[in-house]
N, C-alpha and C positions, 0 to 999 in steps of 0.2 A: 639104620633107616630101612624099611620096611614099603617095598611096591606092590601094589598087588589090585587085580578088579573086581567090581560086583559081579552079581551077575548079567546085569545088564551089558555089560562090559567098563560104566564107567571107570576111570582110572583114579588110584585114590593110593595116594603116600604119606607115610606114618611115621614118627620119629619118636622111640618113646625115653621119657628123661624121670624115672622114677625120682629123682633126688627136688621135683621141686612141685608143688602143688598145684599150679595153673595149667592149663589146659589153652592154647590157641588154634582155631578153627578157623579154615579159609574154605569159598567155593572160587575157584580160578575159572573166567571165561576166555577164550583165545581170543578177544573180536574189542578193538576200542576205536579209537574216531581212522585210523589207516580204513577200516574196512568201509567207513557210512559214504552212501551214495552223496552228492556235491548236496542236492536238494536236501540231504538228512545232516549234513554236518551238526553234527554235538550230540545225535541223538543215544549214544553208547552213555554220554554222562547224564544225558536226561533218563535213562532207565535208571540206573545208578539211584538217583535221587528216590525215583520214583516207587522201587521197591521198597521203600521204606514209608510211604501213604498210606500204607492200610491192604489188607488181604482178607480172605473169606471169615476168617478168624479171630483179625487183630487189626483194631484200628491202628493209625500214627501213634497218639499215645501209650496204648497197650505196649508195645512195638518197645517204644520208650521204657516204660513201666517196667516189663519184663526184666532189662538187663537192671535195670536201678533198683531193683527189688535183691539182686542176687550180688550186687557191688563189681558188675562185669562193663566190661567193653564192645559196643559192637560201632561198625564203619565201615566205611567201602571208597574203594579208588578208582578211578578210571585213567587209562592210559592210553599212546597211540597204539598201542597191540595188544592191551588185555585187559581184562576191570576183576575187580575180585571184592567179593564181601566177606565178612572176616569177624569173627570176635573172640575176645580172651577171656574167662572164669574159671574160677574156682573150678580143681578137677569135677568135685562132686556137681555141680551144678554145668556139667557138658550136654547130658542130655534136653537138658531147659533152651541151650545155646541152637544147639542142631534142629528142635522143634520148629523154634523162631525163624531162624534163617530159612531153613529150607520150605517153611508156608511163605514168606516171603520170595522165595526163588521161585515157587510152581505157583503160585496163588494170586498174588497181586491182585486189585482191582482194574487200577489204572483207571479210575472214577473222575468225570470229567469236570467237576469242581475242585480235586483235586492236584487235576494237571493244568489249569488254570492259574493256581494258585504257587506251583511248584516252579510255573517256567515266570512267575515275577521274583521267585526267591534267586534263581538261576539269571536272569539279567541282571539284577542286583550284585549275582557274584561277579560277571561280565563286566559293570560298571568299577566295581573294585580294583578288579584285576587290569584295566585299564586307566584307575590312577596310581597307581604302582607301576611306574617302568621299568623299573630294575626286574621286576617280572617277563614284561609286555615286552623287554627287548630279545628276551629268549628265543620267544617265537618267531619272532621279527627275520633273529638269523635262522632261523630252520627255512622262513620262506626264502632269502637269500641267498641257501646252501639248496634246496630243493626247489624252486619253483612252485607251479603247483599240483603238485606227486600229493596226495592226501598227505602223508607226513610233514608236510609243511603246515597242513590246515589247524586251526586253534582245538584243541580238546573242548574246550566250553561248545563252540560253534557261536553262531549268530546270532542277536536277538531277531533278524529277518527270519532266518530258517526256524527258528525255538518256536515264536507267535504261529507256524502256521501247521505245527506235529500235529496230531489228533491222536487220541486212543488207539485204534486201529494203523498205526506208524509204528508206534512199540512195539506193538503186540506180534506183527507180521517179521518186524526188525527182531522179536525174540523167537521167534520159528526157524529165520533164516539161520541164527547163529548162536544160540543159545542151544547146542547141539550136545547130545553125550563123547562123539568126537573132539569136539572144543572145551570141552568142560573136567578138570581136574578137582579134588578134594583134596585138602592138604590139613594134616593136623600134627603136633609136635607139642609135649608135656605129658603130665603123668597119667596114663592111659592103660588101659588092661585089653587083654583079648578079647571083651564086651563089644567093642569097637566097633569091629566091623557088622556083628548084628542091628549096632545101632543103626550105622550107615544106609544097610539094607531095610531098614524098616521106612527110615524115611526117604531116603533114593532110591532103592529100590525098584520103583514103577515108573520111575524118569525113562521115557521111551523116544522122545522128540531127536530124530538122527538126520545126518544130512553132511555132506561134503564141501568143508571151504574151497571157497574159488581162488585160484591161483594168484599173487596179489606179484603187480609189476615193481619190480627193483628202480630207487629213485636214480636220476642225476647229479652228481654233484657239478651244480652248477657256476655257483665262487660270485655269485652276483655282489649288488650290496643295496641295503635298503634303508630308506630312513622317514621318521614319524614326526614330525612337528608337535612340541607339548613344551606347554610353560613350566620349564623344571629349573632347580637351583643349577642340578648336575646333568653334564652329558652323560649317558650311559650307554657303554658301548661291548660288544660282542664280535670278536673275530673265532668263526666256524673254519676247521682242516677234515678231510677225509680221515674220519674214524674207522674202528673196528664192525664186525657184525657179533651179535651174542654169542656164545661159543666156540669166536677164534683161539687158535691154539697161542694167538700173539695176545692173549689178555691180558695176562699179568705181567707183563713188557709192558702194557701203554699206563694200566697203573700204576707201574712203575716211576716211566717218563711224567704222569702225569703229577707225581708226589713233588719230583724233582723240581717241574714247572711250576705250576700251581695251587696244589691240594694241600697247603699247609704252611705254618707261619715261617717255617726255617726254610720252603721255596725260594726258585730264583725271582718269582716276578714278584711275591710278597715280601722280602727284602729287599731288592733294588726300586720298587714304585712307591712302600709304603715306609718299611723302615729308613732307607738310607736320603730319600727324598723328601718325604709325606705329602706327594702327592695324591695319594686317593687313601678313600681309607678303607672301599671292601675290593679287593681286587686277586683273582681265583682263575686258577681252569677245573675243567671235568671233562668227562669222556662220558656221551650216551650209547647203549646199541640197540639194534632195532634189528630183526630177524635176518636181513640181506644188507645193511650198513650201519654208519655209524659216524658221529661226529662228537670231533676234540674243538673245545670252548673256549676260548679265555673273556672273563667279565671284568670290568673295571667300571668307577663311576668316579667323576671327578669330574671340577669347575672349569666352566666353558674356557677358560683362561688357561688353564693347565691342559686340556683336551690333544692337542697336538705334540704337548711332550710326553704325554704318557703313552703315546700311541709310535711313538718314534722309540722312544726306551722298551714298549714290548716288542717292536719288531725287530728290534736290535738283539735282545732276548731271544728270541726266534730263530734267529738268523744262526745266531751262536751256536745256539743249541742241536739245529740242524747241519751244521759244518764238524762242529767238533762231538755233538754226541753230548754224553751226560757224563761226571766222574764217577768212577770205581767206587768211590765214597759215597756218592747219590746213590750209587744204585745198590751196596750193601744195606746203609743207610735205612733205603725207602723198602728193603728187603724184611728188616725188623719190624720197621712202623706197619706193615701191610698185614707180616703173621699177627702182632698185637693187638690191630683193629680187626682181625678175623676170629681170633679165639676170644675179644671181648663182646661180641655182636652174637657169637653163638650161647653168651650165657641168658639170651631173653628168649621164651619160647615164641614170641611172635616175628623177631627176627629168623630164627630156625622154619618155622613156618610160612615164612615168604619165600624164606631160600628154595624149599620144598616145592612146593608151588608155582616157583618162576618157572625154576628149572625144567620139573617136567612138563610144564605148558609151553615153553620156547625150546629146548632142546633135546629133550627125553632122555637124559642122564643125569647121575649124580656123584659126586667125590666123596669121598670120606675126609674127616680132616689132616689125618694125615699126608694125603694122597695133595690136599688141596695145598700143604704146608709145601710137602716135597716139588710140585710145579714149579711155588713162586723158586723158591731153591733153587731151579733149573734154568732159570732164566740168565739170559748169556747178554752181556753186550753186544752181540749181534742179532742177537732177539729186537734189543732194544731200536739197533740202527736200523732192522728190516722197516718197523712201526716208522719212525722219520722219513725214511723215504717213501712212504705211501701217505703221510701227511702233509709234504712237501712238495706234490709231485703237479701240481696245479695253483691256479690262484685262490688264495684264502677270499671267504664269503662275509662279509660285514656288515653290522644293523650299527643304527645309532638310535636311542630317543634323545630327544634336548629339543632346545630353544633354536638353535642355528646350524646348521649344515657349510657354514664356510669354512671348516679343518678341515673337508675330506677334499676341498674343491683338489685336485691333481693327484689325489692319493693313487697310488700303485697298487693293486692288489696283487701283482706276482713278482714284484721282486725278493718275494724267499723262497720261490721257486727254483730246487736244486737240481 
């Protein structure tokens, strides 16, 4: 891996993998819905969208055209802390990729028949994502677990706040934070030392600088929330105080988290699905976010069964926080983690997200060795410190369904140790 800056200063990471022909290309921005003022909520996903309308150069289709002409990939993500555009080709066809993107990144129109048109496609997505609960309950707990800290607030945002953006809301919102500070280049595949000339031809003249504002660390606050919808199934989310991005307790809560929920040989998907079948997708994870972090468990299952599988994960819980994880789990989950890490590293767009996060949230990087030798290092008292920081209050809880009478008396701190 290879760090290094323009001259302008932006920052820009390299990872070169001669052995395979594709090329993936990210532009990383630090700024997703944490940072949009209450009146702009969604509007990080609504630029997202909208760079891809049309620029000085390139209409929408063009846009299209371009990569479907050359058999490539291009796409873009929005997050509560960062949005990044991104596309994969053929090495020889990189410089066609970097053109593209980056008249799309400085160029945009933001053509007012265009954003018209972009925030009905965008309510549509809103509408979606709101007959989907096994989605919609995610958020549900963030607001549960956070209040209303932006991090609670939806990524899409409101069809209220969407209908009322203007052209001039972007474009101010891409001043503010569309900054060379905030902005990393990440690229990973087969790549020569051209590279970085190409870099500077087209970034180069990015001058737009400015200083993010200090952003306030959330509450966890261990609420619980619930959404009235004609569903088959209850779907339900119990939120614990997580990690922040580059805890040294990382690979301790992936760990725990394998043991728990992140896979079929799990305690909670053995005892809820196989030894019962009570539900049939039923997980945890672990999110981070710059200053926290929250451990998940999801389950979805018949109003009828709702109260025993909520009694069997707490039970679960309890366990697990009293006695900890076995010696077994945690060698166990020790293999499964290096395996899913040296197989993730064989796509270069996995490699180029890694690149990318990393130096946009913490400005470091591992080598894999280094990343191998961590998990390695990981002690069952790694693992118990992570328990009792996930324990240490009352767990936060969303429901969607049809009926809210399982929670009537529910305890939210009896696994508070």
């Amino acid at each position: 891996m290879n760090k290094t800056q323009l001259k302008n200063g932006l920052r820009v990471v390299i990872e070169k993998i001669p052995t395979c022909r594709s090329v993936s290309f990210g532009i990383w921005v630090k700024t997703g819905s944490r940072n949009e003022r209450p009146e702009l909520g969604g509007i990080s996903h609504f630029i997202e969208h909208m760079l891809f309308k049309g620029t000085e150069r390139f209409s929408a289709k063009d846009i299209a055209e371009q990569f479907d002409a050359i058999g490539g990939n291009v796409n873009a993500f929005t997050s509560k802390e960062y949005t990044c555009y991104y596309a994969k080709v053929l090495d020889e066809h990189l410089p066609i990729a970097v053109d593209v993107l980056s008249d799309m990144f400085f160029r945009s129109l933001f053509d007012a028949e265009e954003l018209r048109k972009e925030k009905n496609v965008i309510v549509e997505e809103i509408s979606m994502y709101e007959d989907t609960p096994d989605d919609m309950v995610h958020d549900l707990v963030s607001q549960a677990a956070y209040g209303d800290h932006p991090l609670a607030l939806p990524i899409l945002g409101t069809e209220e706040k969407l209908r009322s953006m203007e052209p001039d809301d972007l474009c101010n919102y891409m001043r503010e934070q569309y900054t060379i500070e905030n902005t990393v280049i990440s690229v990973a595949g087969n790549i020569d030392e051209r590279i970085i000339d190409l870099l500077e031809k087209y970034f180069g003249d990015f001058a737009n600088r400015g200083q993010s504002k200090s952003l306030a660390a959330p509450e966890f606050l261990g609420d619980m929330k619930y959404f009235r919808k004609k569903t088959e199934q209850n779907h339900i989310c119990m939120s614990f105080p997580g990690l922040p991005v580059g805890s040294n307790l990382q690979y301790a809560m992936v760990l725990l988290n394998n043991a728990l929920g992140g896979g079929m040989s799990s305690r909670l998907f053995q005892e809820i699905r196989e030894k019962r079948g009570l539900a049939y997708s039923v997980y945890s994870y672990h999110s981070s976010q710059a200053d926290s972090g929250l451990f998940t468990v999801y389950a979805g299952t018949a109003p009828r069964q709702t109260k025993d599988v909520l009694e069997l994960t707490k039970e679960i819980l309890h366990d697990v926080s009293v006695h900890g994880i076995s010696e077994s789990e945690l060698s166990k989950g020790k293999e499964q983690l290096k395996g899913s890490l040296i197989l993730s590293l064989e796509s270069t767009g996995s490699r180029m997200n890694r690149l990318g996060k990393n130096e946009l949230m913490i400005g470091r990087h591992y080598t894999l060795d280094e990343m191998i030798a961590r998990i390695e290092a990981v002690t069952m008292d790694d693992v118990n410190q992570v328990l009792q920081g996930m324990f240490k209050e009352p767990f936060a809880l969303a429901m969607v369904g049809s009926s809210d009478r399982v929670l009537s008396g529910l305890r939210r701190d009896e696994l508070v140790v």
